[in-house]
N, C-alpha and C positions, 0 to 999 in steps of 0.2 A: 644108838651111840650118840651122845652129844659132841656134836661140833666145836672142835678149840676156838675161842673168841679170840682177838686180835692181842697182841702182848701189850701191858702198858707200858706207852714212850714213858721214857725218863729223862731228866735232864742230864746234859751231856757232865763230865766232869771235868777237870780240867787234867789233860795230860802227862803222867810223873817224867819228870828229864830225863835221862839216858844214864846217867849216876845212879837216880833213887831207883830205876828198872834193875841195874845193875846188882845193885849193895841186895833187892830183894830175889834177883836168880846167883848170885854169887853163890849157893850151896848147893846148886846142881848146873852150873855154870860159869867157868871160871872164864873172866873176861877175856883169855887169849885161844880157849880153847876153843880146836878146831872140829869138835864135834857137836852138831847140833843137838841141843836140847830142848824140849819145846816147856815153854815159860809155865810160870805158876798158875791157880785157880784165877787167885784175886789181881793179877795185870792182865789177864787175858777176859776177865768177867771186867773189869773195867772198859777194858780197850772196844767189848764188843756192846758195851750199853753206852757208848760214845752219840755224837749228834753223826749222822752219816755224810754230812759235807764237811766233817773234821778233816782235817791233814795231818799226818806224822811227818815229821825229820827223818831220814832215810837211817841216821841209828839208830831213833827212836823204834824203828820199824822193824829193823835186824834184830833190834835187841829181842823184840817181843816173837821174832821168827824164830830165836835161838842160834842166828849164823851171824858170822858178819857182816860188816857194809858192802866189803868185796866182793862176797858171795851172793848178795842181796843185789848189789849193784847188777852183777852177771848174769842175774834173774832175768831183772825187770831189764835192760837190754837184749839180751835173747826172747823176751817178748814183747820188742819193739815199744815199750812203755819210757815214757821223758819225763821223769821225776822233772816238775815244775819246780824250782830254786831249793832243790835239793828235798821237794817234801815231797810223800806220796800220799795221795784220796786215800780215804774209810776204805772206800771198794777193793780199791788196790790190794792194799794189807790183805781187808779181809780176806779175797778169792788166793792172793798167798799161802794168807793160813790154810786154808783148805787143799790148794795145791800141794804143797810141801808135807805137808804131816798127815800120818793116816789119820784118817775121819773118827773112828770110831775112840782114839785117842784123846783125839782135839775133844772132842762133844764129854765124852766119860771126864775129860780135866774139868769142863763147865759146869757140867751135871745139868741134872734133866728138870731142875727147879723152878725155869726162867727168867731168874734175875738177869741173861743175859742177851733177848731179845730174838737168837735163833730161829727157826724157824720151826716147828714141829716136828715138822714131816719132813727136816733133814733129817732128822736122829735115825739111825740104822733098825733094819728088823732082819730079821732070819726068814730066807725064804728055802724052802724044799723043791728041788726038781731033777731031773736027772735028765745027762748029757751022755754023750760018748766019753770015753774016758782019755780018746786021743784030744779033745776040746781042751777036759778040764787040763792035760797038760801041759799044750799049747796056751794056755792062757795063764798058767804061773810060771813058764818059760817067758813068755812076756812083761808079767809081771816085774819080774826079775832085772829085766834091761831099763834102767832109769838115768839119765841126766842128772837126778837128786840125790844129794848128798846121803840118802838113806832112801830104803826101797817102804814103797806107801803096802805094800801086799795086792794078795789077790783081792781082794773084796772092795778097795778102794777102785782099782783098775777095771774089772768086770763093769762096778759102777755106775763110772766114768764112759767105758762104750755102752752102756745102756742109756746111760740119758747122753749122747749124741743121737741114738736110733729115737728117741724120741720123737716121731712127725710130725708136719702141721695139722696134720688133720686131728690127730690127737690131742696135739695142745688148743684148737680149737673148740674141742671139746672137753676139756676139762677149763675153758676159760673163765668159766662163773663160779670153781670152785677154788676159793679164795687164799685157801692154805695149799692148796696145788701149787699155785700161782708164786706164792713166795717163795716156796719152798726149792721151783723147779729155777726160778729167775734168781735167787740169790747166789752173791750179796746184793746183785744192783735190786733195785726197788720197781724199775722199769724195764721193759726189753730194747735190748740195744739194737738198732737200727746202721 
C-alpha cells in the first residue's frame, strides 16, 4: 500500500466578510436562527485551505460554526480561550469545527478529494469488535449528555476517549509515521507543550 504524500500547501485566500458568508448559508441558515447548521462545501473547503496563522473575527467564525457569536462566545470562554481583539487563530475555529459537529458530517461536506488540506487519517473507518452490551449502552447514554447545542453521536464520543487513551509510549512509537503524526496532533501542526 502506498503511503499518502504530504498535501499540497496552497495559498491562503483572502477571507469572505460575515455578509458574503451569510448571503451564501442564507438557504440552510437564516441569520436569526437558532439552530445550528453546519456551513456549505465551498466556505468551509475555503476556510480549511486557509494559511494556518490566519485569524477570523469572531462572526466570521460563528458564521462558519453555524451558531452565533453568543453562543460561539460561551464556547470559547468555557474553554478558557481570549479571542485576541475580537479574532480567533486557524487552530481555534478549526478544533471548533471538529468539536461542535459530528465528524463524519464535517469530512462527508469536504469530501475525501483534498482540496482541503485535512489530514488522511482523520477521515473515519468502520471498525468491528464486540463489547458487552451494558458498555455499548453506557456509552450512548453518554453520548447523549452534551453541552452542545446538538449531540455529535456515538462514534464521534467513543472517538474522542479513544484517542485520550492514546499513550506516550504509543505515540512514541508511531512518531516517524508521518501521517499518524498529523493526523493524531491536528488542527495544531505541532504538540502543545
Amino acid at each position: 500500500m502506498r503511503r499518502p504524500g504530504p498535501l499540497p500547501v496552497m495559498k491562503s485566500e483572502p477571507v469572505p466578510r460575515v455578509e458574503a458568508i451569510q448571503r451564501t448559508l442564507i438557504r440552510i441558515m437564516p441569520a436569526d436562527s437558532a439552530v445550528p447548521r453546519l456551513a456549505l462545501r465551498e466556505p468551509l473547503t475555503r476556510f480549511f485551505r486557509m494559511d494556518r496563522d490566519a485569524s477570523l473575527p469572531l462572526e466570521e467564525a460563528a458564521v462558519l460554526l453555524g451558531m452565533t457569536r453568543q453562543g460561539l462566545q460561551r464556547i470559547v470562554d468555557g474553554d478558557g480561550v481570549l479571542p485576541v481583539k475580537g479574532m480567533l487563530s486557524w487552530e481555534e475555529v478549526a478544533h471548533q469545527l471538529f468539536t461542535v459537529w459530528p465528524r463524519a458530517e464535517l469530512l462527508s461536506t469536504l469530501g475525501a478529494d483534498g482540496t482541503h488540506r485535512i489530514p488522511p487519517l482523520l477521515f473515519p473507518t468502520t471498525v468491528s469488535w464486540q463489547i458487552p452490551v451494558y458498555i455499548q449502552m453506557a456509552m450512548e447514554q453518554q453520548a447523549r449528555r452534551t453541552t452542545l447545542p446538538f449531540e455529535r453521536g456515538i462514534s464521534d464520543y467513543v472517538a474522542d476517549l479513544l484517542h485520550i487513551q492514546i499513550d506516550e509510549q504509543t505515540e512514541r512509537a508511531m512518531r516517524s509515521h508521518r501521517a499518524f503524526r498529523d493526523a493524531f496532533l491536528y488542527p495544531h501542526e505541532r504538540e502543545i507543550v
